[in-house]
C-alpha positions in Angstrom: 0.0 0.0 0.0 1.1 3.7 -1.1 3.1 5.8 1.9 0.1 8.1 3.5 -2.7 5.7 3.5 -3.5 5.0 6.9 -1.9 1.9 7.3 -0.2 3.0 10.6 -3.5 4.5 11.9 -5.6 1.2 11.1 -3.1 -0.9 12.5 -2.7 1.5 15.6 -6.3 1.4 16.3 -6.6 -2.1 15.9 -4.0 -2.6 18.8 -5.3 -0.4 20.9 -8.8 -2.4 20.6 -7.1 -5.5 21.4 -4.5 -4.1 24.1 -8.5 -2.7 25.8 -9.6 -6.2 25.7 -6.5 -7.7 27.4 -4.3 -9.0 24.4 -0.8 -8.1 24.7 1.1 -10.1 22.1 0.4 -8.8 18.7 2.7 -10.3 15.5 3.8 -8.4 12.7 4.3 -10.3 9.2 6.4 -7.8 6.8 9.1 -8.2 4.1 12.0 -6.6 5.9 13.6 -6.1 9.4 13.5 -2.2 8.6 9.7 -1.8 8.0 9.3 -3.5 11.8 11.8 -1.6 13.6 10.0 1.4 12.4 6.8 0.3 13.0 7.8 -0.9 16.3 10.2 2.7 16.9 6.7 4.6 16.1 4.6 2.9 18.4 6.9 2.6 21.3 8.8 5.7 20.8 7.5 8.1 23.2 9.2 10.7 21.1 7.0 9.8 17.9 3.8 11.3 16.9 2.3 8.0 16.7 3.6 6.5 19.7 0.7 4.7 20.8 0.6 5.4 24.8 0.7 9.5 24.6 -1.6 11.4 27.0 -3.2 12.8 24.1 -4.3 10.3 21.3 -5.9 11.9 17.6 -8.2 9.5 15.8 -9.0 11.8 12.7 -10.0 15.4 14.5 -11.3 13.9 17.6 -9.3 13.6 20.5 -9.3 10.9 22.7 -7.9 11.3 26.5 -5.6 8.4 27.4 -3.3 8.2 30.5 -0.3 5.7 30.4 -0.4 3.9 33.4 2.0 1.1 34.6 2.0 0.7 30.2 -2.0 0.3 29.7 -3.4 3.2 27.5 -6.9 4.1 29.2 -9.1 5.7 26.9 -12.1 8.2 28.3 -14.4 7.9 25.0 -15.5 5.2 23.6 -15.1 5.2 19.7 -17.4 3.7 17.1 -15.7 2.6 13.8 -17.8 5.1 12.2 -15.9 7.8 14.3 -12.4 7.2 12.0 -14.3 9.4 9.6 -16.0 7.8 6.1 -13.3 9.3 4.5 -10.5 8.0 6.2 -12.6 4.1 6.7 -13.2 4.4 2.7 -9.7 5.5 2.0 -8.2 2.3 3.8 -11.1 -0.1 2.3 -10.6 1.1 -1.2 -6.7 0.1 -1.2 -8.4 -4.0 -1.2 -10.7 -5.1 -4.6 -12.5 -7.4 -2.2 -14.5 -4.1 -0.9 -15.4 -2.2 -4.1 -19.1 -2.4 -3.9 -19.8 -4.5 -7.0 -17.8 -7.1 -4.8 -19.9 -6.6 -1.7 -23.2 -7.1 -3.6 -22.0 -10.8 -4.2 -21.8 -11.2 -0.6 -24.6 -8.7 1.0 -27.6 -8.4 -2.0 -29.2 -6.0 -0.1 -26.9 -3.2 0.5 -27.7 -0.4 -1.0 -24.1 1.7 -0.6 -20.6 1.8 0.7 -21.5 3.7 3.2 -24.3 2.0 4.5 -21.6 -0.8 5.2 -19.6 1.3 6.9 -22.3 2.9 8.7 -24.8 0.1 9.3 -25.2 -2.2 12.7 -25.5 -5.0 9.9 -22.1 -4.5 8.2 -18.7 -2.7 9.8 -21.1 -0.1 11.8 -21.2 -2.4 14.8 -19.4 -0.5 17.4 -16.1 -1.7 17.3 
């Protein structure tokens, strides 16, 4: 995927689901050593913008409070998936053919739109 396409901020929020629900191993499956070691000087590098245990975390233009404690990120608001933003949820889905929408008619006859399976309680809009 291209450099600026959310990769980091999927996979970030994606951890910090997890790490909420008590995982704490997470494995990484790239092509070279150097993509990890970034990935893993961004998330733990409490000097990078991205480092995933600031006081202050950005998903999109909303803030969300967090307070590092003993290492466990403790977030104040509760996020919907919706809350990424449809641009930034459409962005990251239209980098994979298997969600164009012609594709997701084969598998959901009823939808009506993208959004509505980003948005709806039936599709991706489930609260996660």
């Amino acid at each position: 995927m291209a450099t600026g396409s959310g990769k980091m901020l999927i996979m970030a929020a994606n951890i910090l689901y997890l790490y909420k629900l008590g995982y704490r191993n997470f494995i990484f499956f790239v092509n070279s050593t150097n993509i990890i070691e970034k990935t893993k000087d961004n998330f733990l590098n409490s000097l990078s913008e991205k480092y995933l245990f600031a006081p202050k975390i950005k998903f999109g233009d909303l803030p969300a409070e967090a307070s590092a404690q003993a290492g466990i990120a403790k977030t104040k608001i509760k996020y919907k998936f919706i809350d990424f933003g449809e641009n930034i949820i459409r962005g990251a889905l239209d980098k994979f053919e298997f969600y164009r929408f012609d594709n997701l008619k084969k598998y959901f006859p009823h939808l009506k739109s993208v959004y509505e399976f980003i948005s709806s309680p039936n599709y991706l809009g489930t609260g996660c």
